[in-house]
MIDRENMAR-712080 format. One record per atom (N, C-alpha, C, O, CB): x, y, z; residue in three letters; residue number from 0; atom name. Coordinates in steps of 0.2 Angstrom, whole numbers, plus 5000, padded with zeros to 4 digits. Glycine has a CB too. Layout:
BEGIN
- c1, c2, c3, r, k, a
- X, Y, Z, ALA, NUM, CA
...
This chain:
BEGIN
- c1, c2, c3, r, k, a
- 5323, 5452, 5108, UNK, 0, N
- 5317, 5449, 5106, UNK, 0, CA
- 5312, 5449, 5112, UNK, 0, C
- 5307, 5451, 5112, UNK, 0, O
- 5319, 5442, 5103, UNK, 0, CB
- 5315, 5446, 5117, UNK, 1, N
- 5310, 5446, 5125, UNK, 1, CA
- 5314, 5449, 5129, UNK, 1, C
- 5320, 5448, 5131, UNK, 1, O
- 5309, 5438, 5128, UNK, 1, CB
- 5307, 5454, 5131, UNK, 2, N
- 5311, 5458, 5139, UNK, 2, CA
- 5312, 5456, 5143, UNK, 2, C
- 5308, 5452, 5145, UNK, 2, O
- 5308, 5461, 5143, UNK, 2, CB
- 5317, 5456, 5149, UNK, 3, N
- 5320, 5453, 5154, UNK, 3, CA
- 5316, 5454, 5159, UNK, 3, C
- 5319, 5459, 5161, UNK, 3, O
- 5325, 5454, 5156, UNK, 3, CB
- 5312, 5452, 5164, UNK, 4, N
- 5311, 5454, 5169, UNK, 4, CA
- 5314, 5459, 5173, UNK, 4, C
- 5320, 5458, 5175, UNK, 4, O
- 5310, 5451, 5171, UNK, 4, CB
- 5310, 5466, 5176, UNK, 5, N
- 5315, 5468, 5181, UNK, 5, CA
- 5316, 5467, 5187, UNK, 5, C
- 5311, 5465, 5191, UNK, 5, O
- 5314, 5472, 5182, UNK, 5, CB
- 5323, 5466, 5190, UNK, 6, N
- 5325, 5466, 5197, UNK, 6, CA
- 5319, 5468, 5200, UNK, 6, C
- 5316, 5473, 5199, UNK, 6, O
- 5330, 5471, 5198, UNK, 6, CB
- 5317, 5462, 5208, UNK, 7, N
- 5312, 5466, 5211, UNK, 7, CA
- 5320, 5471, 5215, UNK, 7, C
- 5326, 5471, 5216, UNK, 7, O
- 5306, 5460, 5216, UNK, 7, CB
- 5311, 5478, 5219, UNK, 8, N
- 5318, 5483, 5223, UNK, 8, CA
- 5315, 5482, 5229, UNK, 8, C
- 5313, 5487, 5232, UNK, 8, O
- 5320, 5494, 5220, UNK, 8, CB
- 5312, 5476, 5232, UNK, 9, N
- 5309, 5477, 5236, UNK, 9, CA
- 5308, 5471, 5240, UNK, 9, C
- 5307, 5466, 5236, UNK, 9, O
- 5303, 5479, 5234, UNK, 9, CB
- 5309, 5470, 5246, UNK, 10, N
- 5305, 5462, 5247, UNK, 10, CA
- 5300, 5459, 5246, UNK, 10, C
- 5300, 5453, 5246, UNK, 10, O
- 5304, 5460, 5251, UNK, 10, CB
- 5295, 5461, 5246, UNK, 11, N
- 5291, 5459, 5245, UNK, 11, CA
- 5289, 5458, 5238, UNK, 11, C
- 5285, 5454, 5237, UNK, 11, O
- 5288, 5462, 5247, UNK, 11, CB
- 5292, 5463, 5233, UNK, 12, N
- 5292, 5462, 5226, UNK, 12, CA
- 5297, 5454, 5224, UNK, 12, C
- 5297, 5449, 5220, UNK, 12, O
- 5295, 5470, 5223, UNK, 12, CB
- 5302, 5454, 5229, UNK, 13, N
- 5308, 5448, 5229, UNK, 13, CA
- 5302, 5441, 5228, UNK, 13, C
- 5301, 5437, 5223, UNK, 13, O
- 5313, 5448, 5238, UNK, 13, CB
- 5300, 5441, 5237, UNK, 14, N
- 5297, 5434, 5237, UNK, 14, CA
- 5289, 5434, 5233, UNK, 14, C
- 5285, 5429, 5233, UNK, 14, O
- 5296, 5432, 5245, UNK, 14, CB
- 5288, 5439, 5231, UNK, 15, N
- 5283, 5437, 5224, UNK, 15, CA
- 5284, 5435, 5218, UNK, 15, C
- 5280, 5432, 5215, UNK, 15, O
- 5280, 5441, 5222, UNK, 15, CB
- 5291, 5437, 5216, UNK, 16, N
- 5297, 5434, 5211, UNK, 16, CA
- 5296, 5429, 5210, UNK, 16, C
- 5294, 5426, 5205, UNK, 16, O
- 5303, 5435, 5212, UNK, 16, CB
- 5298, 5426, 5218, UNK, 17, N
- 5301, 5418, 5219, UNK, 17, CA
- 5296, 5413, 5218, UNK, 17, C
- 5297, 5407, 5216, UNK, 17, O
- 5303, 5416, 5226, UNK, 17, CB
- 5291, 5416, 5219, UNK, 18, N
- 5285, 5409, 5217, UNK, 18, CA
- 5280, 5405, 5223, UNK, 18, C
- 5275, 5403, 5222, UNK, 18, O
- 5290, 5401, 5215, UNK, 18, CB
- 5287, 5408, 5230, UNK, 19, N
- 5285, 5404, 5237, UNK, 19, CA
- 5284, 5410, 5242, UNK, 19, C
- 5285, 5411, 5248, UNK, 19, O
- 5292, 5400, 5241, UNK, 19, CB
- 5280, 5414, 5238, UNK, 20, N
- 5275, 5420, 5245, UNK, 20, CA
- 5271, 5416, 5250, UNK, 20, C
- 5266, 5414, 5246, UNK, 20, O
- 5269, 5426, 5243, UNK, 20, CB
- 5269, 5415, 5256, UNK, 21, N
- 5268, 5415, 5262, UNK, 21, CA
- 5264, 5420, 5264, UNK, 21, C
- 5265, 5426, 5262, UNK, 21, O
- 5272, 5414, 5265, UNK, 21, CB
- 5259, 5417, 5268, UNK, 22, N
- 5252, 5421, 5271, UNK, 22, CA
- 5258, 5425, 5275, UNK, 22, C
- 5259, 5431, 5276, UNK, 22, O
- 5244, 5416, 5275, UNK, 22, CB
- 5262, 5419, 5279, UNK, 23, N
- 5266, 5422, 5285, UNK, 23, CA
- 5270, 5426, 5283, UNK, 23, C
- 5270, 5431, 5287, UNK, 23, O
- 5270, 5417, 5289, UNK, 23, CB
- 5275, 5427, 5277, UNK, 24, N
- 5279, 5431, 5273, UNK, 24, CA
- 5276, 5438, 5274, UNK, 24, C
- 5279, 5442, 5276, UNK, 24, O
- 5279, 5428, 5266, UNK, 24, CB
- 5268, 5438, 5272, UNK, 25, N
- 5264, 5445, 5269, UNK, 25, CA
- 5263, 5444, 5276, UNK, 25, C
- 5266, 5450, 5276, UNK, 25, O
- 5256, 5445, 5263, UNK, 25, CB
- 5262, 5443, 5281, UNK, 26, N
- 5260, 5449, 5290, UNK, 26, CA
- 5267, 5449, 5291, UNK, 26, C
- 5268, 5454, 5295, UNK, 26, O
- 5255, 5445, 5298, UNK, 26, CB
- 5272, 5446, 5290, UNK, 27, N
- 5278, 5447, 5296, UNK, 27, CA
- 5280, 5455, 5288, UNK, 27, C
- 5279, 5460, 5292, UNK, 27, O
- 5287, 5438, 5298, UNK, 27, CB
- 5281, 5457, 5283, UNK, 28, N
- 5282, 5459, 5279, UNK, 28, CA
- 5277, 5468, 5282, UNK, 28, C
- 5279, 5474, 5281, UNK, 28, O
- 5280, 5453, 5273, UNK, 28, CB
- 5271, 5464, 5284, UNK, 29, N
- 5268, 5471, 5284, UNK, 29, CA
- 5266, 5472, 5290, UNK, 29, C
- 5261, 5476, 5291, UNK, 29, O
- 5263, 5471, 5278, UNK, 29, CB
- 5269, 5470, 5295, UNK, 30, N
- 5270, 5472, 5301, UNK, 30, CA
- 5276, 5476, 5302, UNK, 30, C
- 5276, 5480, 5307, UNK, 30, O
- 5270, 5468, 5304, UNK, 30, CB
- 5281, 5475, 5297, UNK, 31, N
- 5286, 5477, 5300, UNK, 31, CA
- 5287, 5484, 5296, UNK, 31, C
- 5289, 5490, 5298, UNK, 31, O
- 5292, 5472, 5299, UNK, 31, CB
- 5283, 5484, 5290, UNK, 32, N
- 5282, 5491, 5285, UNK, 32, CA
- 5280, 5498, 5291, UNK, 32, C
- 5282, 5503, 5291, UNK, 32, O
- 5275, 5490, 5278, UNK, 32, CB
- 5273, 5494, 5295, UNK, 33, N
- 5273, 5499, 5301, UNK, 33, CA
- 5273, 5498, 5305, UNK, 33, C
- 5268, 5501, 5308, UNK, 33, O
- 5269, 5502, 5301, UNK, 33, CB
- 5276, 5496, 5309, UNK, 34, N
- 5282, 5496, 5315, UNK, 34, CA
- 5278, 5492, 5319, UNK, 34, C
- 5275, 5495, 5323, UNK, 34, O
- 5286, 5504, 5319, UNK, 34, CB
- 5277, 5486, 5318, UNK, 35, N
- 5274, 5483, 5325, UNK, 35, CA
- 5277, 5476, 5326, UNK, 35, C
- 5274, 5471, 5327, UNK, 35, O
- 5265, 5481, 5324, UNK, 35, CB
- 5285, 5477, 5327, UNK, 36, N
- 5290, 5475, 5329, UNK, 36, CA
- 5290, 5473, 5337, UNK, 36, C
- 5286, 5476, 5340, UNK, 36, O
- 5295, 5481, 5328, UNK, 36, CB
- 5292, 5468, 5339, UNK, 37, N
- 5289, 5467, 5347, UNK, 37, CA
- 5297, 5467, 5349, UNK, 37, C
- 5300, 5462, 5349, UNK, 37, O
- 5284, 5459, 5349, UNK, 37, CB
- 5299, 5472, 5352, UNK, 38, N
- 5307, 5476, 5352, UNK, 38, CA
- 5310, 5472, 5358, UNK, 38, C
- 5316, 5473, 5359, UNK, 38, O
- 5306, 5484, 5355, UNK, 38, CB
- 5306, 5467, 5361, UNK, 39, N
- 5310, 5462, 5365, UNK, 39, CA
- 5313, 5456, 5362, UNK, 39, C
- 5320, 5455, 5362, UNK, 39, O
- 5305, 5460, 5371, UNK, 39, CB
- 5310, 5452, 5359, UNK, 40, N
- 5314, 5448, 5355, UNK, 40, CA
- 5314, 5449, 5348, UNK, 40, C
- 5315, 5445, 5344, UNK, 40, O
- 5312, 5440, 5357, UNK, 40, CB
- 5313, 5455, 5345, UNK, 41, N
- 5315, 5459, 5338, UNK, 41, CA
- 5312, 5454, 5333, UNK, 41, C
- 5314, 5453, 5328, UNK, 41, O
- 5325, 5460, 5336, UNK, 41, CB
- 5305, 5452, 5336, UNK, 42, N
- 5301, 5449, 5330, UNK, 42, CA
- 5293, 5452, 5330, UNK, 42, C
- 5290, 5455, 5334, UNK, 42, O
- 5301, 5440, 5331, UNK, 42, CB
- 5290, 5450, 5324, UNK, 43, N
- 5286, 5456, 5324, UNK, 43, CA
- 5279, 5452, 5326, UNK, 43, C
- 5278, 5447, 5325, UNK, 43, O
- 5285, 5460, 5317, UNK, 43, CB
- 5275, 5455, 5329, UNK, 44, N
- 5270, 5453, 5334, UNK, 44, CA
- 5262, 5449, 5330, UNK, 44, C
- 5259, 5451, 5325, UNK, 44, O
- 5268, 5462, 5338, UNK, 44, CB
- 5260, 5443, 5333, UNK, 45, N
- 5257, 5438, 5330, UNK, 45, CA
- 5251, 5441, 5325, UNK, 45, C
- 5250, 5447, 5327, UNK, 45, O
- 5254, 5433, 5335, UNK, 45, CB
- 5249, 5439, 5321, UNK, 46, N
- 5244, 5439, 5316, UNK, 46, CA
- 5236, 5440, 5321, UNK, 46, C
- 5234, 5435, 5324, UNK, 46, O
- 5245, 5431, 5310, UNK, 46, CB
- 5232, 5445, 5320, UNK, 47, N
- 5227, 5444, 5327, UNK, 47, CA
- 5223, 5438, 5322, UNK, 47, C
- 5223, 5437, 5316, UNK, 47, O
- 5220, 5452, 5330, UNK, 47, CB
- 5219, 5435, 5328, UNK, 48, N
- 5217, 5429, 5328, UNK, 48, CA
- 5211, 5432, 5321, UNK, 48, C
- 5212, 5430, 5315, UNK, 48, O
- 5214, 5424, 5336, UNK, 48, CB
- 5206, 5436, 5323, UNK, 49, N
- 5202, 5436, 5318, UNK, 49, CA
- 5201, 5439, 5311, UNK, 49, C
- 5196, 5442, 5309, UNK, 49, O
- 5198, 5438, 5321, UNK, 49, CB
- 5208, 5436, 5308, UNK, 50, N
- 5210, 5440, 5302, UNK, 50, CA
- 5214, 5433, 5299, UNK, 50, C
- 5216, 5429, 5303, UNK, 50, O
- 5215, 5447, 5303, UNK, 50, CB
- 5213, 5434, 5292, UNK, 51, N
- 5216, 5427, 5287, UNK, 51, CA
- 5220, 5432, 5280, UNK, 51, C
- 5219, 5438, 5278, UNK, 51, O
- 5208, 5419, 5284, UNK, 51, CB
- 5223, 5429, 5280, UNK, 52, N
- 5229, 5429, 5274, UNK, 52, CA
- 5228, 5426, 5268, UNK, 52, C
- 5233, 5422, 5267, UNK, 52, O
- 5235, 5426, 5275, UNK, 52, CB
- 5223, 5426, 5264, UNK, 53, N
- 5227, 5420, 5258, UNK, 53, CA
- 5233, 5422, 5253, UNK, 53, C
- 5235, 5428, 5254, UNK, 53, O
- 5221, 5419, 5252, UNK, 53, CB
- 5234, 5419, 5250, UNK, 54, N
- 5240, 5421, 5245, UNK, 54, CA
- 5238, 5412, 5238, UNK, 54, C
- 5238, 5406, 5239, UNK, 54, O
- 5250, 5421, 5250, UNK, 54, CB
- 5238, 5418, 5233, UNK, 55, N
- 5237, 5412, 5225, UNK, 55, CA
- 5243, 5416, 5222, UNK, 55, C
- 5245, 5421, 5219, UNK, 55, O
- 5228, 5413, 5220, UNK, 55, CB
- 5247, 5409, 5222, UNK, 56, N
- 5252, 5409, 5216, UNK, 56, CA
- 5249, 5410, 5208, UNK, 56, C
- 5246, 5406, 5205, UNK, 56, O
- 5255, 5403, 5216, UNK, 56, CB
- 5251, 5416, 5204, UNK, 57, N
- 5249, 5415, 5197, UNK, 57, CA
- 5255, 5416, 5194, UNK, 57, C
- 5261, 5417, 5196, UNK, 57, O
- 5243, 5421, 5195, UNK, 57, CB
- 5252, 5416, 5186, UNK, 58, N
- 5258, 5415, 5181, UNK, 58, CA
- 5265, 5422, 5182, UNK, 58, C
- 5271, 5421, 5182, UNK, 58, O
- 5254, 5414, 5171, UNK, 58, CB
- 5261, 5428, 5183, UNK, 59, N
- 5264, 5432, 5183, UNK, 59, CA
- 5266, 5436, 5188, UNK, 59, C
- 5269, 5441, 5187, UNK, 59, O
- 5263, 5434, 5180, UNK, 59, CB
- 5263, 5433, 5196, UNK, 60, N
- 5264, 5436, 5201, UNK, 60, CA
- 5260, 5433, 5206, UNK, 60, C
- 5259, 5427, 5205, UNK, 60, O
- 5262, 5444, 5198, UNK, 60, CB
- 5256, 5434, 5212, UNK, 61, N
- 5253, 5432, 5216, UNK, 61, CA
- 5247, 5438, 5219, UNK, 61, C
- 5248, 5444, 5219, UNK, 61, O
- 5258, 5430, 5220, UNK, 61, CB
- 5241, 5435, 5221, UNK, 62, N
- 5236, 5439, 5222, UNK, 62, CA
- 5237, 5439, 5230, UNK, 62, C
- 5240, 5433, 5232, UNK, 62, O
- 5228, 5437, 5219, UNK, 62, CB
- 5235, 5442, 5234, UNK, 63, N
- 5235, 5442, 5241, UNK, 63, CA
- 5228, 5447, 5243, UNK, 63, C
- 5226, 5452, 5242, UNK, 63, O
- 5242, 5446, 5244, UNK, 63, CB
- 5224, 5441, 5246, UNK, 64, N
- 5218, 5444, 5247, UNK, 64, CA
- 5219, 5442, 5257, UNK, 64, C
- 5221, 5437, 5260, UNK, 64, O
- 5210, 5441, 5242, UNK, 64, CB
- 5216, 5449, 5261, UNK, 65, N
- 5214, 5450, 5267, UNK, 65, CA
- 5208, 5447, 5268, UNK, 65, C
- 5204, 5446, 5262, UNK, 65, O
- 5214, 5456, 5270, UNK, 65, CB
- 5205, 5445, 5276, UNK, 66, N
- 5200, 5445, 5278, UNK, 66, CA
- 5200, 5447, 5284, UNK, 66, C
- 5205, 5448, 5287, UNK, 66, O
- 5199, 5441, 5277, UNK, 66, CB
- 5194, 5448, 5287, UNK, 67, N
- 5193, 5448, 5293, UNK, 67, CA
- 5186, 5447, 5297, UNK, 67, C
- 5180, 5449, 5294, UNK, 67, O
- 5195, 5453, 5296, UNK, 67, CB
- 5186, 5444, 5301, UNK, 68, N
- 5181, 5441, 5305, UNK, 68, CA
- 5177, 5441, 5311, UNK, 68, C
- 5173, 5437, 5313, UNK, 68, O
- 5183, 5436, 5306, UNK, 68, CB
């Protein structure tokens, strides 16, 4: 009668699942898609200052809009 949702195959698809995406979630997420890994302590390199992240939870998913400044 009702479709199940699919399995996310993805992280990012995961913590959009969850409900609890994070501006911080979406740069460490997409820093690391293109390697900007900071290979000394294996974390990935800060968000530049003149850029923002929103993230809105919606019923079926989440919008993620950039900026920059």
């Amino acid at each position: 009668m009702f479709d199940r949702p699919e399995e996310a195959t993805n992280p990012f698809e995961a913590a959009v699942a969850s409900g609890n995406l994070t501006a911080a979630q979406v740069w460490d997420m997409a820093a690391a898609q293109v390697g900007l890994e900071n290979p000394e302590d294996e974390t990935n390199l800060p968000r530049p200052a003149a850029t923002s992240i929103a993230v809105q939870q919606l019923g079926d998913g989440a919008r993620v809009s950039y900026g920059l400044s």
